[in-house]
N, C-alpha and C positions, 0 to 999 in steps of 0.2 A: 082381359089382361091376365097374364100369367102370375097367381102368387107367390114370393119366393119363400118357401117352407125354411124353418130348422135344418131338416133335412138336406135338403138343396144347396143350403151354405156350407155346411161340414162338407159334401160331396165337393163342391167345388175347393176345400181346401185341399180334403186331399187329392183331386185333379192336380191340384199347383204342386203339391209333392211328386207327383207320379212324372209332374213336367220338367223336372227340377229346378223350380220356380220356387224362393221361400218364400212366406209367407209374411205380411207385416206385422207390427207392433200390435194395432190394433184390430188384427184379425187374432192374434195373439190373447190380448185381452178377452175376447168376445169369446174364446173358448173358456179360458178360466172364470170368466162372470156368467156364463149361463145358464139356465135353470136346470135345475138336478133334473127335471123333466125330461130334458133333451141329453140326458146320457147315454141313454141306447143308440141312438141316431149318429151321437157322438163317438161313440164307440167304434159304431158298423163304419163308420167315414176310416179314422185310425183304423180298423182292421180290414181295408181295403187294401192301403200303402202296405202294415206289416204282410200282410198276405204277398203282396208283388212280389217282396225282396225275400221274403223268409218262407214263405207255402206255410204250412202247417205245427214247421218244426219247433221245438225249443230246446235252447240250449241250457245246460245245466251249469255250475260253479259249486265250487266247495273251499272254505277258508281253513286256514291253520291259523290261530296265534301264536306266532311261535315267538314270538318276545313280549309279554305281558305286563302291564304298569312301567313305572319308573321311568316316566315321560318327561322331559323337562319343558315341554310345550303348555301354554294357558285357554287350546281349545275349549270353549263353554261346554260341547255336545258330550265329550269325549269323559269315561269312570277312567280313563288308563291316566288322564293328565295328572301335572303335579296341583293342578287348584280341584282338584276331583276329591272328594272324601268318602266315595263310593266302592264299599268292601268286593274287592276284585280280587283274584289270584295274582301274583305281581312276579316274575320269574325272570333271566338272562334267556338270550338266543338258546330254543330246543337244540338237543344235537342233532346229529343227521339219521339214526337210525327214528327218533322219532318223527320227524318230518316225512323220511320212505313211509313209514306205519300212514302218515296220514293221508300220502298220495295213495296209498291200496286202499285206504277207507273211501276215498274220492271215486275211484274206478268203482267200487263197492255200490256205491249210490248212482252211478252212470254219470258222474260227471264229465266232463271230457274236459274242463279247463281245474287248475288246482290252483289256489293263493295265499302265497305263503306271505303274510300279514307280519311287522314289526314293529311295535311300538317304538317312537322318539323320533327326533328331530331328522335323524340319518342314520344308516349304517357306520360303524366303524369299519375300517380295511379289517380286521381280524373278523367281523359278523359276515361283511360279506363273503370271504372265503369260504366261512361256513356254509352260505348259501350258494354257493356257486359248485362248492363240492357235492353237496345234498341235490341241486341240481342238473348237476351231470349224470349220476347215476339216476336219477328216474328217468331223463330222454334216454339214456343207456336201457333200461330196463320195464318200459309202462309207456305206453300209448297214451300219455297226457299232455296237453297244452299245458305248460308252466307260465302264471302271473305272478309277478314280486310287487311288492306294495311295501316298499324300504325306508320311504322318507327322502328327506331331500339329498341328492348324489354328489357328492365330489368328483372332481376330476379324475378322469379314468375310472369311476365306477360305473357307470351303467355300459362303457365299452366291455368292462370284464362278465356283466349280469346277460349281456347280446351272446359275445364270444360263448359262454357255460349252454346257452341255448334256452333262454327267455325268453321264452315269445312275445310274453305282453307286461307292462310296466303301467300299475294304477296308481295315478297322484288326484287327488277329486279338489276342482277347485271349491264343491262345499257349498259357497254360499254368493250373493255376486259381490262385484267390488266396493260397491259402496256401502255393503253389510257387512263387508269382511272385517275393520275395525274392532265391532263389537262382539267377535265371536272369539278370534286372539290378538295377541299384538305381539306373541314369538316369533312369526313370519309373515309376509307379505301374501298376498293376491299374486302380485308379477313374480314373487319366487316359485310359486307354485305351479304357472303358465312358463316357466321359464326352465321348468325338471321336464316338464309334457313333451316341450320342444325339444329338449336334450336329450330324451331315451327316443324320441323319433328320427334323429339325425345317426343314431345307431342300431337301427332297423326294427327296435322293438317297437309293438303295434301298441299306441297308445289310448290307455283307457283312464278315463279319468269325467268325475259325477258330479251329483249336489246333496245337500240334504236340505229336503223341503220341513220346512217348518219351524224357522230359528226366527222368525222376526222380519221375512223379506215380503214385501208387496209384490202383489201381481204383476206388477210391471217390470219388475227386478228378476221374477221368477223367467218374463220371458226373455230378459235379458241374457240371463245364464245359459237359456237354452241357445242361441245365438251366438252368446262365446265359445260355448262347444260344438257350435258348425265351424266356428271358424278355427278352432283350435284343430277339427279335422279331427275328430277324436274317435276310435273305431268300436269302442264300448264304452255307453253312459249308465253307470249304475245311478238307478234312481232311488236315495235313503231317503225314508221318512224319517224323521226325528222319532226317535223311544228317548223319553225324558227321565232318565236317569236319575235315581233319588241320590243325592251328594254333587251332583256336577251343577254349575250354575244357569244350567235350563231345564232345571227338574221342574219347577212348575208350568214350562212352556207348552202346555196341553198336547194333542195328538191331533193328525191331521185330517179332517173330516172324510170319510171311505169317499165319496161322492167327491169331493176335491182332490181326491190323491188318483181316480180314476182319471180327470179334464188334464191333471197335469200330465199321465203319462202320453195322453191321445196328444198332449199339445208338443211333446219330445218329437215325437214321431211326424206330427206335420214338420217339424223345423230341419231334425236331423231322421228322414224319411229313410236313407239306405244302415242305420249305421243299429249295433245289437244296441236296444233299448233293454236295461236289467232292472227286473224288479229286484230291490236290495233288502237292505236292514229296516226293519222297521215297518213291514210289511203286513206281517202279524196283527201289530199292536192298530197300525192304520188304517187299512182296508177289512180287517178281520173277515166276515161273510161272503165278502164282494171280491177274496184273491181271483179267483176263477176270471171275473171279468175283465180283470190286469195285463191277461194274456192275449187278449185282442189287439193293445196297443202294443204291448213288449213283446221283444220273444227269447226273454231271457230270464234264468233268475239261480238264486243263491239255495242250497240244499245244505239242513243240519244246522246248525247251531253257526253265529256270529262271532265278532270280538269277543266279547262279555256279555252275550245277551242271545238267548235260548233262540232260535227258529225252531219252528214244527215239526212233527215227525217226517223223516224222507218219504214214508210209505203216502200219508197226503197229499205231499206236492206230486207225484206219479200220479196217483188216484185221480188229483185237480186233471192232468195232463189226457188222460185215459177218456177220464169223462166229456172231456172237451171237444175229444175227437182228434186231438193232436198228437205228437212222434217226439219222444225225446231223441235230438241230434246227437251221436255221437262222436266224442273224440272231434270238437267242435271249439276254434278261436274263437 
């Protein structure tokens, strides 16, 4: 009789991906409870799917903060919130000649998508003009994919963010819903599922993630992977928590490399066509083990964060080179 290996079960899951077939709860589970042992195996299963859909490539990202602190939201994870006591730079919406500066730093690092990041609750109608202005002239002038990541939209703003030529609009649902309580209580879960659905009714390609490591069980973690199949979401950045000394999850430890690997393998069996992004926190998480991250993803973030340093540019290339893989570029 035929034994069924480690190996054998990963291959069969990602089979179910490749069939488009998800996967269950507790097929789900079984990836995140298994022995660090069976990482490699794990791994090569997830880097069968990324390989289908993506070959070799990886796509790159580059952020701007262009509105720093002065958040009136009570996110636990977040230095930029008002319950935050973590010494951050705190500034109004950049102008627009600084934003051009950072989409040419973007092209510089071979990004092909750029994100222009704002702290608070929303845009005001005067911020996003800013953005939509600053945004016109790079699709006028740089071969860049533009992301906004603006907060929650009032009516007729994410029609104006589409019309300027946004391609992609990031709102991360974070954390699942039944954790959501303890992380704020400025906004809801369904407000947040509810901006995703709104800049997708106006063609911008929605992206939107989690951060693993706030306090959510495994069974929560495959939860969230499942809301964002169903949310349809065409980029999942996957944050690791960096626990920020002043925000009220600074002692919430880091998330074990060996466990922040099962989760990305586990993105990719659920939502098998869609860009899987290595994000924030990636650093402090996986530290030694980035390299292995890109078997499951095929995406990730170059240069520095909100408030919190990524690695030199020349590394993540370096990672890519050595991997044997192709930075994509000029890539949604």
């Amino acid at each position: 009789m035929k034994t069924i290996t480690a190996d054998m079960e990963w291959q069969s899951l990602a089979q179910k991906a490749l069939n488009g077939e998800c996967i269950t709860i507790e097929e789900g589970l079984a990836v995140l409870d298994s022995e660090n042992d069976e990482v490699l195996p794990l791994m090569h299963a997830a880097f069968r799917v990324r390989k289908h859909f993506y070959g070799k490539k990886v796509k790159l990202n580059m952020i701007i903060n262009a509105k720093s602190g002065l958040c009136p939201e009570d996110c636990g994870y977040c230095s930029q919130s008002i319950v935050s006591t973590a010494a951050v730079n705190k500034y109004t919406l950049l102008n627009k000649e600084t934003l051009l500066d950072g989409a040419r730093e973007a092209m510089a690092r071979q990004a092909g998508t750029y994100c222009i990041v704002a702290a608070g609750k929303g845009p005001t109608d005067k911020e996003l003009e800013q953005v939509v202005d600053a945004v016109r002239e790079i699709r006028e002038t740089m071969p860049l994919k533009i992301c906004a990541c603006l907060g929650i939209l009032k009516d007729g703003q994410a029609e104006r963010l589409a019309e300027a030529g946004v391609h992609r609009y990031n709102h991360n649902l974070n954390t699942s819903k039944a954790n959501y309580p303890s992380i704020t209580t400025t906004h809801t879960y369904d407000q947040r599922v509810e901006t995703v659905e709104q800049v997708k009714a106006y063609g911008m390609s929605p992206c939107s993630g989690v951060i693993i490591g706030m306090g959510e069980t495994n069974q929560e973690i495959v939860e969230m992977a499942y809301a964002l199949r169903e949310l349809d979401a065409d980029s999942i950045p996957i944050n690791f928590l960096n626990a920020i000394p002043g925000t009220p999850l600074e002692n919430a430890g880091r998330t074990p490399s060996m466990k922040a690997l099962k989760v990305l393998a586990l993105f990719r069996f659920i939502c098998p066509s869609k860009e899987i992004r290595v994000a924030g926190g990636r650093e402090v998480n996986l530290r030694t083990l980035q390299p292995l991250s890109l078997y499951a993803a095929n995406s990730l973030f170059v240069g520095d964060y909100l408030t919190t340093a990524g690695q030199d540019v020349s590394a993540d290339h370096q990672i890519i080179e050595d991997l044997g893989f192709e930075i994509e570029l000029n890539a949604l």
